[in-house]
ROBA-49947 format. One record per residue (C-alpha): residue in one letter; x negated, y negated, z. Coordinates in steps of 0.5 Angstrom, whole numbers, always signed. Example, Ala and Ser with C-alpha at 12.3 -4.5 7.8 and 13.67 -1.06 7.14 Angstrom:
BEGIN
+---+-------+-------+-------+
| r |     u |     v |     w |
+---+-------+-------+-------+
| A |   -25 |    +9 |   +16 |
| S |   -27 |    +2 |   +14 |
+---+-------+-------+-------+
END
This chain:
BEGIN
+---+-------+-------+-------+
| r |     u |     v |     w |
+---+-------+-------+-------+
| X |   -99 |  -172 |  +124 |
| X |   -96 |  -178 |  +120 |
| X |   -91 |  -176 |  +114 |
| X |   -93 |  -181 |  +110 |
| X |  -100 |  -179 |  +110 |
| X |  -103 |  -181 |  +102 |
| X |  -108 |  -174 |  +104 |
| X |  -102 |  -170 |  +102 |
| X |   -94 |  -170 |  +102 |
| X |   -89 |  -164 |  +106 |
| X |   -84 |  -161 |  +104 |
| X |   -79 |  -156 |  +106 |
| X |   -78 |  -149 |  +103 |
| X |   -72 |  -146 |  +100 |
| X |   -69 |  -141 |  +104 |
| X |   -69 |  -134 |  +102 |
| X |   -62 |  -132 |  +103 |
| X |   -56 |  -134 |  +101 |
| X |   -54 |  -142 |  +104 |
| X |   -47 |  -138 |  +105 |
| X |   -50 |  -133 |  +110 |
| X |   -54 |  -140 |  +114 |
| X |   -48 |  -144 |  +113 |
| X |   -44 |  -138 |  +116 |
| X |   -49 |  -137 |  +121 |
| X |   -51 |  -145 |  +122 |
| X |   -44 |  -145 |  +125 |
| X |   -42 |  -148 |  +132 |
| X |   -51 |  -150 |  +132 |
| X |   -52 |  -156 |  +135 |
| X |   -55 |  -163 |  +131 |
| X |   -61 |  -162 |  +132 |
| X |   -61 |  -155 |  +130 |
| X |   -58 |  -158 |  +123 |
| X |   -63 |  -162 |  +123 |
| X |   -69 |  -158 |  +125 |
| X |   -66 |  -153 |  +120 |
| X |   -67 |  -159 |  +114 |
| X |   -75 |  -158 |  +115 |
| X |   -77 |  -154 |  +119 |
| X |   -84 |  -153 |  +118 |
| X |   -90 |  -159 |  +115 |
| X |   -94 |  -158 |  +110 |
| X |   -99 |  -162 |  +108 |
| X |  -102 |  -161 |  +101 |
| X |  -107 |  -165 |   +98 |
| X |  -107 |  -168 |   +92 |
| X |  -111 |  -164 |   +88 |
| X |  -113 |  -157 |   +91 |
| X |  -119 |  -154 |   +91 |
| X |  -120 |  -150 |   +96 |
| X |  -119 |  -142 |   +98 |
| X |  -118 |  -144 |  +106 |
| X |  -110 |  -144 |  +107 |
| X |  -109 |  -146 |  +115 |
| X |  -104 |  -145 |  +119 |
| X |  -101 |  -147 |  +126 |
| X |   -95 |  -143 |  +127 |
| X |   -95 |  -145 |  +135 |
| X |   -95 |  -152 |  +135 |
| X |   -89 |  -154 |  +133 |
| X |   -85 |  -158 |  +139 |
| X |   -79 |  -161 |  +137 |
| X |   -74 |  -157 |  +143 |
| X |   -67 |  -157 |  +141 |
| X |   -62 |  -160 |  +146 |
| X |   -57 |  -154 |  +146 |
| X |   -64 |  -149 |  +146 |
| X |   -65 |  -153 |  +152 |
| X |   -59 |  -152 |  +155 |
| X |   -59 |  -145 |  +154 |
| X |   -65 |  -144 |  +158 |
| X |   -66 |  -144 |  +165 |
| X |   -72 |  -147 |  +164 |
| X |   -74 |  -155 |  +163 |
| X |   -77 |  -158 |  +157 |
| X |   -84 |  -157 |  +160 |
| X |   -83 |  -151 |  +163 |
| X |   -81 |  -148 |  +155 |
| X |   -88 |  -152 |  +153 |
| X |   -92 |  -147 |  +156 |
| X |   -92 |  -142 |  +150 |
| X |   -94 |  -148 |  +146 |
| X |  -100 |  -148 |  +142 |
| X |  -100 |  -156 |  +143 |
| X |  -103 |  -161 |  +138 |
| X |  -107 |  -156 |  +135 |
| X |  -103 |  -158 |  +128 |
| X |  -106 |  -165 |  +129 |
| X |  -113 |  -162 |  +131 |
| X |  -113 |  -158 |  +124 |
| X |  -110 |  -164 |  +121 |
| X |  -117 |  -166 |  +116 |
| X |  -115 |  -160 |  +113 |
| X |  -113 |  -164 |  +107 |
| X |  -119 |  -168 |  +106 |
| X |  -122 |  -162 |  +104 |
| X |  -117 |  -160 |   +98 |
| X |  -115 |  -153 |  +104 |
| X |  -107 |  -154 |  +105 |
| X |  -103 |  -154 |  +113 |
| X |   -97 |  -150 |  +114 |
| X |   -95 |  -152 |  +121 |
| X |   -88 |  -151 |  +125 |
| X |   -84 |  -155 |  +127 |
| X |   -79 |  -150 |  +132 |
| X |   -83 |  -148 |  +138 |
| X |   -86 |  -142 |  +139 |
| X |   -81 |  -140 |  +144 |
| X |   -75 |  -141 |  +140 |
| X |   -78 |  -135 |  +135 |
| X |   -85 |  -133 |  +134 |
| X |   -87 |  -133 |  +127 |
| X |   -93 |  -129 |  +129 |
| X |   -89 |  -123 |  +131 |
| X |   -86 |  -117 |  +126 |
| X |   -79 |  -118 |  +125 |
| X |   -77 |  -112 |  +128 |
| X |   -81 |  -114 |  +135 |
| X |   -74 |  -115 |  +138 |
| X |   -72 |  -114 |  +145 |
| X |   -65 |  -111 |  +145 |
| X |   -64 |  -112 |  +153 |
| X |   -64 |  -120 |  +151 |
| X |   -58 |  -119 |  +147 |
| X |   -50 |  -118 |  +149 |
| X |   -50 |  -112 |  +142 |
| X |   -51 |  -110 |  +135 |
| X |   -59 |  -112 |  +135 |
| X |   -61 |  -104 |  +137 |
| X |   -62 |  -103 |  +129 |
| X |   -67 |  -108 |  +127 |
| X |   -70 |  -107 |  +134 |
| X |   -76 |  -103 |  +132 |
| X |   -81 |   -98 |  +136 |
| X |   -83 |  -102 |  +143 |
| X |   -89 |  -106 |  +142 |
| X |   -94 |  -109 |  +148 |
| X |   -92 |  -115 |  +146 |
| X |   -85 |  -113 |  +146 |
| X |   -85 |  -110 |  +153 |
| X |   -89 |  -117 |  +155 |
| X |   -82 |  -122 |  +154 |
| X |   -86 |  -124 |  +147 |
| X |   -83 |  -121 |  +141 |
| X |   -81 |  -125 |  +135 |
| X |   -75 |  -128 |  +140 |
| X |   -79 |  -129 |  +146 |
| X |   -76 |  -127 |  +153 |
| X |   -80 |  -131 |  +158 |
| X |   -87 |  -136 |  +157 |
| X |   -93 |  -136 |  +157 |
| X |   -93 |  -136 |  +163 |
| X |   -89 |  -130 |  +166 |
| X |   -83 |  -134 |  +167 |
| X |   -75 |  -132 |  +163 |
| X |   -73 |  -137 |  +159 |
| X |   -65 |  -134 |  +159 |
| X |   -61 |  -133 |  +165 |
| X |   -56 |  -129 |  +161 |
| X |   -56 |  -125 |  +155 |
| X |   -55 |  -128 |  +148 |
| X |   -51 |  -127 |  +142 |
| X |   -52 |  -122 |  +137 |
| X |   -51 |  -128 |  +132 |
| X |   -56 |  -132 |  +136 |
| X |   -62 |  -127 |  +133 |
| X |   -60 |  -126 |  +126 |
| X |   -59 |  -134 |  +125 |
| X |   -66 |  -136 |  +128 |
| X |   -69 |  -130 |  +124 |
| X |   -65 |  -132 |  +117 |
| X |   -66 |  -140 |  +119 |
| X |   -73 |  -141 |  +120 |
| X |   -78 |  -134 |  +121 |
| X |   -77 |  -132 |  +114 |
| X |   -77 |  -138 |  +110 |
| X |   -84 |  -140 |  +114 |
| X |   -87 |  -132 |  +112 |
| X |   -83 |  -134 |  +104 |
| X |   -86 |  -141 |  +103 |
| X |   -94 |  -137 |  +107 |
| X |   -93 |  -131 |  +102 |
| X |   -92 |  -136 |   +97 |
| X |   -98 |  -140 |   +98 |
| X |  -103 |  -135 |   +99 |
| X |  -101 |  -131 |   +92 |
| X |  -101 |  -138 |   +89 |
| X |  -108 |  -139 |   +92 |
| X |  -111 |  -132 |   +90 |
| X |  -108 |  -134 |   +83 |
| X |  -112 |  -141 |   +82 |
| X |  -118 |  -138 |   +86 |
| X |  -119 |  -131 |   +86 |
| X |  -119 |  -131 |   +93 |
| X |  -114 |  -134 |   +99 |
| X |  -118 |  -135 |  +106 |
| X |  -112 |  -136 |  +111 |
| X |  -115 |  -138 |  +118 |
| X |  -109 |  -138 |  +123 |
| X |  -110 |  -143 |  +128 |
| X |  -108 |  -142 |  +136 |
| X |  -110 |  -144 |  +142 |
| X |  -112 |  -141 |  +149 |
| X |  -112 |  -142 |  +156 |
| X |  -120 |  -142 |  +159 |
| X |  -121 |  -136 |  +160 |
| X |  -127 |  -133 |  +164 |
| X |  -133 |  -131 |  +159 |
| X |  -133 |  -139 |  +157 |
| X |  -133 |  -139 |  +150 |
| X |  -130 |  -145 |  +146 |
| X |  -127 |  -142 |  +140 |
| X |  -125 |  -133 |  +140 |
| X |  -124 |  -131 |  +132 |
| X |  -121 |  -125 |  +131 |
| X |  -121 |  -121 |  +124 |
| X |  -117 |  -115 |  +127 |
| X |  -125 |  -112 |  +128 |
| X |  -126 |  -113 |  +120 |
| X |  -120 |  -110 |  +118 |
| X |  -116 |  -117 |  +116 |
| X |  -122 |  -120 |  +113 |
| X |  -129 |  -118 |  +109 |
| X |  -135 |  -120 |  +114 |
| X |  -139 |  -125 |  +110 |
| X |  -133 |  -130 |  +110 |
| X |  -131 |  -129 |  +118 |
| X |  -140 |  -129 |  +119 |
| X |  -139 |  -137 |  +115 |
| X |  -133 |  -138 |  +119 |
| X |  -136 |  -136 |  +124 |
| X |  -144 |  -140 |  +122 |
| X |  -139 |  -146 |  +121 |
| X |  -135 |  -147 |  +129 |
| X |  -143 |  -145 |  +131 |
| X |  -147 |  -152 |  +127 |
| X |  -140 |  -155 |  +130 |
| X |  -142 |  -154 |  +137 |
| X |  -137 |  -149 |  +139 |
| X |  -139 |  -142 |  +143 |
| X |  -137 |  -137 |  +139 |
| X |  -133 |  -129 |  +141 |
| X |  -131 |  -125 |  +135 |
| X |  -125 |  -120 |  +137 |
| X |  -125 |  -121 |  +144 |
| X |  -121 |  -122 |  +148 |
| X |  -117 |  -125 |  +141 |
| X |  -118 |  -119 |  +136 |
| X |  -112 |  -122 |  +131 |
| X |  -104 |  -123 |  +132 |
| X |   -99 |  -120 |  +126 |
| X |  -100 |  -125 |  +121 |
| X |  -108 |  -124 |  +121 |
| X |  -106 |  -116 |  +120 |
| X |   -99 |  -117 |  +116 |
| X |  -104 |  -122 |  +111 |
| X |  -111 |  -120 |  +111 |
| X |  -112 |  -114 |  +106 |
| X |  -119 |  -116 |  +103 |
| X |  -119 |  -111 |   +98 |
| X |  -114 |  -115 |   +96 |
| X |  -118 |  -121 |   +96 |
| X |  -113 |  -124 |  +101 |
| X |  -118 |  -125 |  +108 |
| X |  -114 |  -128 |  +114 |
| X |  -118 |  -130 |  +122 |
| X |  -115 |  -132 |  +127 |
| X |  -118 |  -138 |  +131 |
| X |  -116 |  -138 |  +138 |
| X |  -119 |  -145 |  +141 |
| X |  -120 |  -147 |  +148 |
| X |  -115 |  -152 |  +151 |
| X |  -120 |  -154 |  +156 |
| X |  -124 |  -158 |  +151 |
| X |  -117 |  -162 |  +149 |
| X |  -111 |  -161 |  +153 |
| X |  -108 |  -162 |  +160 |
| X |  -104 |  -157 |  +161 |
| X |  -100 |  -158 |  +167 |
| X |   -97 |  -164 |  +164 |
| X |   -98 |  -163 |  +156 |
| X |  -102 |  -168 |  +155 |
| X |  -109 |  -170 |  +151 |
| X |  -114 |  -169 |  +156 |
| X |  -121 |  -174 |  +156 |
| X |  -124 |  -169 |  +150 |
| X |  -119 |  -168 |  +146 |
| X |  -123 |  -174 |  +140 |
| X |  -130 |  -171 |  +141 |
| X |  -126 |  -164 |  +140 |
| X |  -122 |  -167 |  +134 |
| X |  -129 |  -169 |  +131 |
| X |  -132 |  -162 |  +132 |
| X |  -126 |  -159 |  +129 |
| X |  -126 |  -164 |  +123 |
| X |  -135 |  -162 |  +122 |
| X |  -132 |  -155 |  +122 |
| X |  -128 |  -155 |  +117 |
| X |  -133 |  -160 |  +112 |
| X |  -139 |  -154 |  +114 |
| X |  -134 |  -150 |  +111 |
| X |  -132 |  -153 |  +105 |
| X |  -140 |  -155 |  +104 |
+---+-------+-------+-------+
END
């Protein structure tokens, strides 16, 4: 996405913790990292907001640092398997319709935003960690907590323990500013609305029952069923095909954030890759304008 876009400006949240606890725990970070921490995620807000939908691609953020690299026993490809890549741009309309976008800019391998704080592996870490570590989780126990162990695909990405401090520091740095700055714009958008809509945005491998798009609104716990039957009505006049709750049901952010009582409703969006993406290589396949398209018709049948 552009920067200078005149849709909207990005902006970096303030940390919600002390700057001498990150800048004690920054040192030694490379700078790239310093860098990364400056901005670490993209927000595009349009002139005027006018829309309760707020969207987030917490997945998509692909800027590796060189020292994560190097602490790796993978190359930079190989890291990119987790990635959610291009999905900020696919939702990048977003905007022209009055709705916000939150994107990372860390990569989802790095630390996993849609993931509880405490979805830690102590085994990763060379001490201290068994007290924020929470009750195992699948998730946890697959390589995929808030500090991923492997990628998507199975593969680990460390060949050997990481410091205690390590953790703390991508926690402070980066996964709590980015719940701080998306728990702010949904209280402030229920206060101009009446109501938030968070729709947040992923992608997944084709999978067998060949459904373009699979929302998840944690089986009508996150979000009121006339709100994901209108997301749901929207992807459908877009031409997409369409499941509900399998096999996404809706990750943390979906179920941390969705209260409908509340009047805060969250979805998850779970896009096939196929229709846009060479995954082998990262790359934008021949589809990826005419599902662009039908993304960006899906989001104006929702505002209409």
């Amino acid at each position: 996405m552009n920067e200078n876009t005149s849709r909207g400006t990005y902006t970096a949240a303030s940390q919600p913790v002390t700057p001498l606890s990150v800048a004690e725990l920054s040192a030694g970070q490379d700078s790239d990292i310093m860098a990364l921490l400056e901005r670490p995620f993209n927000i595009l807000e349009p002139p005027n907001r006018s829309s309760p939908y707020f969207f987030t691609s917490p997945h998509s953020g692909s800027v590796y640092a060189s020292s994560f690299v190097a602490s790796s026993r993978l190359n930079r490809l190989a890291l990119r398997r987790s990635e959610d890549a291009f999905v900020d741009e696919l939702f990048g309309d977003a905007p022209d319709h009055g709705a916000c976008l939150l994107s990372a800019r860390f990569p989802r391998a790095y630390v996993d935003v849609n993931r509880a704080d405490d979805e830690i592996d102590p085994a990763m870490f060379e001490a201290g960690l068994v007290k924020l570590a929470g009750s195992r989780s699948p998730r946890v126990n697959a390589g995929l907590g808030v500090i991923p162990k492997v990628v998507s695909d199975g593969m680990e990405i460390y060949s050997r323990r990481l410091p205690f401090d390590e953790a703390i520091f991508r926690l402070e740095a980066f996964y709590r500013p980015y719940h701080a700055i998306l728990a702010r714009f949904l209280a402030e958008t229920k206060s101009r609305f009446g109501m938030a809509v968070l729709i947040d945005c992923h992608s997944m491998p084709p999978v067998a029952n060949g459904y373009d798009v699979v929302i998840g609104d944690c089986h009508g716990n996150a979000c009121a069923p006339e709100i994901s039957n209108k997301i749901e009505e929207a992807l459908c006049g877009a031409g997409f095909s369409v499941a509900r709750n399998s096999p996404y049901a809706g990750g943390y952010t979906t179920s941390h954030y969705g209260h409908p009582n509340d009047d805060i409703h969250a979805v998850q969006i779970e896009l096939n890759r196929g229709l846009y993406l060479v995954e082998k290589r990262i790359e934008k396949a021949a589809g990826y304008a005419s599902c662009h398209a039908a993304i960006r018709s899906f989001i104006a049948r929702l505002h209409s």
